[in-house]
N, C-alpha and C positions, 0 to 999 in steps of 0.2 A: 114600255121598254124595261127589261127585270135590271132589277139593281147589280146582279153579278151575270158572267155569262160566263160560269166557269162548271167541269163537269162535276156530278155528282162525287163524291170522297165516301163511298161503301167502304173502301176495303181501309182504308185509314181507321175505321170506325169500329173495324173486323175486333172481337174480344180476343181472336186465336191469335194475334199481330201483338197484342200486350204479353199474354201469355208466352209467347216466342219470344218478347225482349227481356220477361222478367225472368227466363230459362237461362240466357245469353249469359245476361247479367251477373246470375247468380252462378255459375258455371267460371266464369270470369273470375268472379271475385274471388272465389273458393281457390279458382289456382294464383291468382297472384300472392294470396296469403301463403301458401306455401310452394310460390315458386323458388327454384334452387339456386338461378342466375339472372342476370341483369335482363340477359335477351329474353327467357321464357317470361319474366314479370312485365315487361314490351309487349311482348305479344298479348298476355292475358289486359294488360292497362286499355290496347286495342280493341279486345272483346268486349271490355266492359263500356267504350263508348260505342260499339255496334248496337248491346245491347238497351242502354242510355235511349239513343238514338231511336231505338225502337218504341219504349215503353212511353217515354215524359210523355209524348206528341200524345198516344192512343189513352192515358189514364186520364188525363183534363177533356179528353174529347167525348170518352165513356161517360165521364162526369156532367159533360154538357147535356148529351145526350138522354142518359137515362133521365135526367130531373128537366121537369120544365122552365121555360123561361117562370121568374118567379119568386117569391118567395123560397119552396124548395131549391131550385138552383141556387139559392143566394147561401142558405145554409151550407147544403154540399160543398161550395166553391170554398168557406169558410173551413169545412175541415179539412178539403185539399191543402189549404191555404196550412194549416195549424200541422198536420203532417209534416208538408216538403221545410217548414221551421225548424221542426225537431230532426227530422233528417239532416238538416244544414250544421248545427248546433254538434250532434252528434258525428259528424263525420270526418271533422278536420281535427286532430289531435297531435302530433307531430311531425312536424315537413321542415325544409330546408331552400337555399338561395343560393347559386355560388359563382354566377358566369356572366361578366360583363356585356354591356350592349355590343361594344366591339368585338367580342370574338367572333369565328368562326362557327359556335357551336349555337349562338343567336342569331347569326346574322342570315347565315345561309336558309334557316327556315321560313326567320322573318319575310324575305327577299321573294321568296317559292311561294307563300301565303301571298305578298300580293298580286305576282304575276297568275299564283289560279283564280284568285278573287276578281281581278280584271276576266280572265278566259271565262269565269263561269257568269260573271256578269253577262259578257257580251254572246253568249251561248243564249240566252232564258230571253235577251229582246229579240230573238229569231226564233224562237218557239212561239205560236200560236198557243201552246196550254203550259206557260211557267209555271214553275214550280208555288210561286207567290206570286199572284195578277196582281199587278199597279192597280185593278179597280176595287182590292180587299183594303187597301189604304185608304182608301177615299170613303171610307164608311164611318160616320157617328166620330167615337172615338179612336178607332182602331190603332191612326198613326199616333199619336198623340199618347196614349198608352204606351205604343213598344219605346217612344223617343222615351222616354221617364224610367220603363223599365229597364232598358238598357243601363241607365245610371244607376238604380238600384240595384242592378247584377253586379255590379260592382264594385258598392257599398258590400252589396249581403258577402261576396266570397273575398274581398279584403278583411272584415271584420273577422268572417271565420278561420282565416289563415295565420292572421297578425294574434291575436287575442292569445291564443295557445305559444303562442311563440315568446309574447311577452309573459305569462304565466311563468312558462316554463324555463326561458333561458336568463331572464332578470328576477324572479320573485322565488325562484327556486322548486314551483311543482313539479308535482312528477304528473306521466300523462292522463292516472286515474286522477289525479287532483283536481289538474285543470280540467277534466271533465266534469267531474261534478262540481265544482265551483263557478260553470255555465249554466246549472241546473236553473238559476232567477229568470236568466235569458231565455233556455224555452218555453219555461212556466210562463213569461209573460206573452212570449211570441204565439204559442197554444191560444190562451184564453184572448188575445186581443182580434186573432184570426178568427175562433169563435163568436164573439160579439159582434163582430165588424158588421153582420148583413143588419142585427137589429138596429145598430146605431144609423145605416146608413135608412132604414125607413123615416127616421124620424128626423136626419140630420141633411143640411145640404152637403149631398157628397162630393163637389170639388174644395169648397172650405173643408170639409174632415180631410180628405187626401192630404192636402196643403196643411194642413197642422197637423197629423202623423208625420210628414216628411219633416219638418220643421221638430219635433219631439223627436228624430232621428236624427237630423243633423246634431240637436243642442245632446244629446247622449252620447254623441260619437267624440264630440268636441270636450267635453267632462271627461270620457275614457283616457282623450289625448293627453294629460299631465302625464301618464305614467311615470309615476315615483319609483326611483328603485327600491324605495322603503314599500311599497303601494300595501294597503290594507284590505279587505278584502270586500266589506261591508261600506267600506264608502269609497274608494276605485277601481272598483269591478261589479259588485251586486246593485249600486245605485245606480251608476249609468246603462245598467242593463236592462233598467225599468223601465228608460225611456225608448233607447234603443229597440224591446222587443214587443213595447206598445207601437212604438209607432213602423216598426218595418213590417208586423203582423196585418196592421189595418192597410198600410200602403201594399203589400202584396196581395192583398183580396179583393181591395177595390179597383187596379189597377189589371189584373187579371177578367175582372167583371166588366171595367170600359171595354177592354180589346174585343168582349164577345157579344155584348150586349147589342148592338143594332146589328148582326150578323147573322143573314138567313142562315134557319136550321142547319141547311144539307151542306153549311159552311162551318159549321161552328167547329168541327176539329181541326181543320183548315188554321181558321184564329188562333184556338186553342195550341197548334203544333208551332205557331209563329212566336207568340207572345213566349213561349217556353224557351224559344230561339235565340229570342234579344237577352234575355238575362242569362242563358247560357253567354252569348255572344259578350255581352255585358261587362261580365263576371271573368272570362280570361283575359279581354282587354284591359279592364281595369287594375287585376291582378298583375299582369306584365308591367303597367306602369308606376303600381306599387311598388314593386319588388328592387325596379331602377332609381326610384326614391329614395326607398330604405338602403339603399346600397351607396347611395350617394352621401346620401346621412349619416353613418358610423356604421350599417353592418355589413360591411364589405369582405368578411370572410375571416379573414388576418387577426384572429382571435382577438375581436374586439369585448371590451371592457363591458360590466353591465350598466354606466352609465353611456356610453355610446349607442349599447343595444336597446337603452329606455326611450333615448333621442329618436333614434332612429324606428321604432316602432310610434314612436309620440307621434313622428312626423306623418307618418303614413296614415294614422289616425285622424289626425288633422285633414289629410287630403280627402278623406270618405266625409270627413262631416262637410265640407266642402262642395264637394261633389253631391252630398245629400240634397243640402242647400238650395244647389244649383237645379235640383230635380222639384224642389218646391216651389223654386219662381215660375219654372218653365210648366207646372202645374196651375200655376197661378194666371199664367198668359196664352197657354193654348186651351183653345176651343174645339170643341166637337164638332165636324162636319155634319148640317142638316143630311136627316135623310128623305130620302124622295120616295 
């Protein structure tokens, strides 16, 4: 009896499918940077998740693809891995917070998301070929993976939202500043994504995962004092050592469960899932940052930069937290035998 019955994923696989998201993409971007009004920069923020949508799923999938299970795939996955770091690092620079749980202007969407999330839920148990077969879960590590990565989407675009924010609106940088004063953080997230395959031949890798996440929680939790004196070399470039050793190595090993017991003709299948959850991850977790911090002093109303220190501390606090909590449940879930 084969371990999946699901049909081939050619066209998922397709290079012209990347090439057509990273067109989108880039198309996108180019007009929201110099779009003229609220609606055209809508539209283009739209394109650029069409395009999103297109590319993550097909470039991890290329990746699996072209390299064999292996050795080589180990590396590959490593500089995927060391990449979408420096992407993450580099592309939140300044953003903003301002509309309560209660409005209107949250609530209405919130409310819409989960009545399509129930509709599409119960759409895919009446499909004979869903989009995600219940039997891709039940492989090796697959589910056990997206559960961990999901918290980790969460950690990673909390850190990169809050970090610039407290740079910039308590310590006084400007956006190039806080840019490159993130420079220790890809440096280490880079080079930790690179070692990760060699460490893990030689290492048992659910103890390494489990103490990466753990070196992520205790960095996240060090960032949390945010002083509004903060320094830079020992409240922001030291905790960034731990932070981007250990979110570097838990992104690549964690990436590696979801695909490793997954036949071939599946593997971008995995690959477009695991990308899923830490997207999925990452705007959850962010929403309940954002209601944190807001709760905590930066609720708009030109608060003070010790309120805006608290209340970035606080949401820091919650990621090392949440890290945390991705390390136990590393610690306690098992990989399903495969047959």
């Amino acid at each position: 009896m084969p371990l999946l019955n699901l049909p081939a994923e050619s066209t998922m696989l397709s290079p012209s499918i990347f090439l057509t998201g990273t067109a989108i993409f880039t198309v996108s971007s180019i007009a929201a940077g110099l779009a003229p009004t609220a609606a055209v920069l809508l539209a283009a923020r739209v394109g650029q998740g069409v395009g999103a949508a297109l590319l993550a799923p097909t470039a991890l999938a290329l990746v699996l693809t072209l390299f064999p299970a292996g050795a080589g795939r180990a590396r590959a996955i490593g500089v995927w891995g060391a990449v979408s770091g420096i992407g993450g690092v580099a592309g939140v620079l300044s953003v903003g917070g301002q509309y309560g749980w209660t409005t209107a202007r949250v609530l209405a969407p919130l409310i819409a998301a989960v009545v399509l999330l129930i509709l599409f839920a119960g759409l895919q148990r009446r499909l004979s070929q869903p989009l995600v077969a219940p039997a891709l879960l039940r492989i090796g590590g697959v589910l056990a993976a997206n559960i961990v990565m999901t918290l980790l989407g969460a950690v990673w675009l909390g850190l990169f939202f809050f970090l610039p924010l407290y740079q910039q609106k308590v310590l006084g940088y400007t956006p190039i500043q806080a840019g490159l004063t993130q420079l220790p953080l890809a440096i280490m997230i880079t080079t930790a994504s690179t070692i990760t395959p060699k460490l893990a031949r030689h290492l048992n890798t659910r103890a390494l995962l489990t103490t990466a996440l753990a070196l992520l929680a205790a960095g996240l939790a060090w960032l949390a004092r945010t002083p509004v004196d903060g320094r830079f070399l020992t409240d922001t470039a030291a905790p960034s050592l731990l932070i981007g050793t250990g979110q570097g190595i838990a992104f690549v090993l964690l990436t590696a469960r979801a695909t490793a017991d997954v036949p071939t003709e599946h593997t971008g299948l995995a690959g477009g899932l695991i990308n899923t959850t830490r997207q999925i991850g990452g705007a959850l977790g962010l929403a309940g940052l954002l209601a944190i911090t807001t709760a905590a002093g930066d609720s708009g109303n030109h608060p003070t930069a010790s309120q805006l220190a608290h209340a970035y501390g606080t949401a820091f606090t919650a990621t090392a937290v949440i890290a945390a909590a991705a390390a136990l449940l590393t610690a306690i879930l098992r990989d399903r035998p495969t047959r």
